[in-house]
N, C-alpha and C positions, 0 to 999 in steps of 0.2 A: 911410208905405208899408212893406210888407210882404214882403221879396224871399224867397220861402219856395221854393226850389229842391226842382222833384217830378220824381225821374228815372223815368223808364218802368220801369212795375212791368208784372207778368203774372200777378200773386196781387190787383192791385186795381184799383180804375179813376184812374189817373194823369190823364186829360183831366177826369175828374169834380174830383178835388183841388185843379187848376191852376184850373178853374171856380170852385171855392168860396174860393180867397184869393180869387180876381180880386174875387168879391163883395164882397171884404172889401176889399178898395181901393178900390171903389167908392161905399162903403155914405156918406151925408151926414147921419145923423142916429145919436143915439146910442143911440134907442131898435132901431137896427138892428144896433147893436155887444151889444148883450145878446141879442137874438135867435142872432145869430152864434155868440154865445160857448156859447149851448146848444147847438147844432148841433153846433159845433165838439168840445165834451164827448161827444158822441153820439157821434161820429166818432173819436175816439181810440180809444173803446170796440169798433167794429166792426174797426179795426184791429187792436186786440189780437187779436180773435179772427181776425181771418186770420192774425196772426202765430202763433197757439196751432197751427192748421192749418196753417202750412209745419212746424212743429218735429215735428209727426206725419208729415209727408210728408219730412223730413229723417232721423227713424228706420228709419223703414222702406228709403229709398234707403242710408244706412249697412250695413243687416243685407246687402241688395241686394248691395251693391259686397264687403263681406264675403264671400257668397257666392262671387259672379264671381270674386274673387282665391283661396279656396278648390278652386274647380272647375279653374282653370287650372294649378297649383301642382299640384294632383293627378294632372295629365299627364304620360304620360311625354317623356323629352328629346326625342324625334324628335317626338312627337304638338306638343310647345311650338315647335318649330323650326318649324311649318307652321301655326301657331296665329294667331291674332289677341284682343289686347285691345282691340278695339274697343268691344264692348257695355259692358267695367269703364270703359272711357274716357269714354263716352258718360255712364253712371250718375255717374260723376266731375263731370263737367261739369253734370250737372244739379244735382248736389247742392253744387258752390257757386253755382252763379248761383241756389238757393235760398234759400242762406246768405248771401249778398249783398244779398238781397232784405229780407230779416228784419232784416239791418243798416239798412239803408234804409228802414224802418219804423217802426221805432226811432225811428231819429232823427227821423222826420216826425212822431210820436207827441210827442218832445221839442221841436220847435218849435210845433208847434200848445197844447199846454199852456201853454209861454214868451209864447205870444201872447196867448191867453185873459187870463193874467195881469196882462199892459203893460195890456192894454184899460180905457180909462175907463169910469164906472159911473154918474156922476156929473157935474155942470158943477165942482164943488169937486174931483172928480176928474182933470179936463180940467185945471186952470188950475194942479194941483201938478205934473200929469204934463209940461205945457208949459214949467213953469217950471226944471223937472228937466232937461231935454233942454236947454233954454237954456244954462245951468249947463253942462252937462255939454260943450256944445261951449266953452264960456268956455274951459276947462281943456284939451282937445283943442289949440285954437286957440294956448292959452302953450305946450301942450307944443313945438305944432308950432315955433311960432318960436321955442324956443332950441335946435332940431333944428335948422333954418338958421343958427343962431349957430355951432354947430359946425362944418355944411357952410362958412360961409364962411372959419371958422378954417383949417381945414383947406387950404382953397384958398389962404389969404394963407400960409400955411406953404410951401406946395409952390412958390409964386411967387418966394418967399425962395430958399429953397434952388433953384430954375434960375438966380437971376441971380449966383448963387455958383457956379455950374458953372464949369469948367476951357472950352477949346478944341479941337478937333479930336477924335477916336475917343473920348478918355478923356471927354473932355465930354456927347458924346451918347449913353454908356455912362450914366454921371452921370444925363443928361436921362431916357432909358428908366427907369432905376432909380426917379427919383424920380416919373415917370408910374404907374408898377407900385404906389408906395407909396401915390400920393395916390386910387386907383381904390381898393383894397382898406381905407384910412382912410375914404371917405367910403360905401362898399359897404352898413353896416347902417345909418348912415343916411342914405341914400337912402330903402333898403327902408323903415323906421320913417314915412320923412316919406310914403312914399307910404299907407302903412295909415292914417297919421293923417288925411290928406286924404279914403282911406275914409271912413270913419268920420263925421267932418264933414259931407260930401256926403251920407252914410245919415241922419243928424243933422238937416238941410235938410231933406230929403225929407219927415222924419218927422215936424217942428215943422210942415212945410206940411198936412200930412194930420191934424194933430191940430188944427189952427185950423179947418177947413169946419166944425168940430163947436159952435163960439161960439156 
């Protein structure tokens, strides 16, 4: 599976892009993942050129806002006192939700390639790529559990040190102290075991969608 995140664009057609992975999660044959993968080329290529087309509508909003701050600046105190930058504000805001957009192109540019690439060509293709993902969660899988080895280390530590705690104020002083330590010890990995379980799960996913193709 292919979770290829397509945020609303205004320079392209975003429901069309979300359309065309979805084909591609769909697709059951492999002779439809080569079709794809032309398309998919085809489609970097029109992206580009929108993007070539915001950079020219990002010059021109530049020179624009130039302007605007020129024209304002050359007012006198009293005329800027009764003034409004609204329009430079306005050309502002266009010109990064332009550049944001371009950013975001990019990168859909970069993941559509990334994919083209994964994509099998072949049944000899299919069964290294399966066997690769296999693999690959094998080592996911160890990494994970000696990230719970920690995690539990961790915890047998802090259990330690409460039942050596003192009594009364100085004690549950002690008990917070060693709460504070054992949250902020097990904090990255937590975070870690949870990416790995990502991962894994994308892993799943992916080993499932590459077997219809047998």
């Amino acid at each position: 599976m292919f979770d290829i995140e397509v945020p609303s664009l205004s320079q392209y057609s975003s429901a069309y892009l979300r359309n065309f992975i979805a084909e591609l999660n769909a697709s059951q044959r492999l002779s439809n993942l080569e079709d794809w993968s032309k398309r998919a080329n085809e489609e970097v290529e029109k992206i580009r050129t929108t993007i070539a087309n915001i950079e020219s509508k990002l010059s021109k909003l530049k020179q624009e806002i130039e302007q605007a701050k020129r024209e304002f600046e050359s007012k006198s105190f009293l005329s800027k006192a009764f003034s409004s930058r609204q329009e430079e504000r306005k050309l502002i805001d266009e010109y990064n939700g332009l550049a944001k957009e371009k950013e975001q192109l990019g990168k859909l540019i970069d993941e559509l390639k990334s994919t083209v690439e994964f994509l099998p060509r072949s049944q000899s293709d299919l069964k290294e790529l399966i066997r690769g993902c296999q693999l690959r969660k094998k080592e996911l899988t160890a990494e994970k559990k000696a990230v719970n080895e920690q995690i539990r280390e961790i915890r047998v530590q802090a259990r330690q040190k409460t039942a050596n705690t003192s009594s009364g104020k100085v004690g549950t002083d002690q008990r917070k102290n060693i709460r504070y330590w054992k949250e902020n010890q097990l904090s990255p990995y937590e975070n870690k075991k949870a990416n790995l379980e990502q991962q894994i799960i994308k892993l799943d996913k992916t080993i499932l969608w590459l077997e219809r193709f047998k």
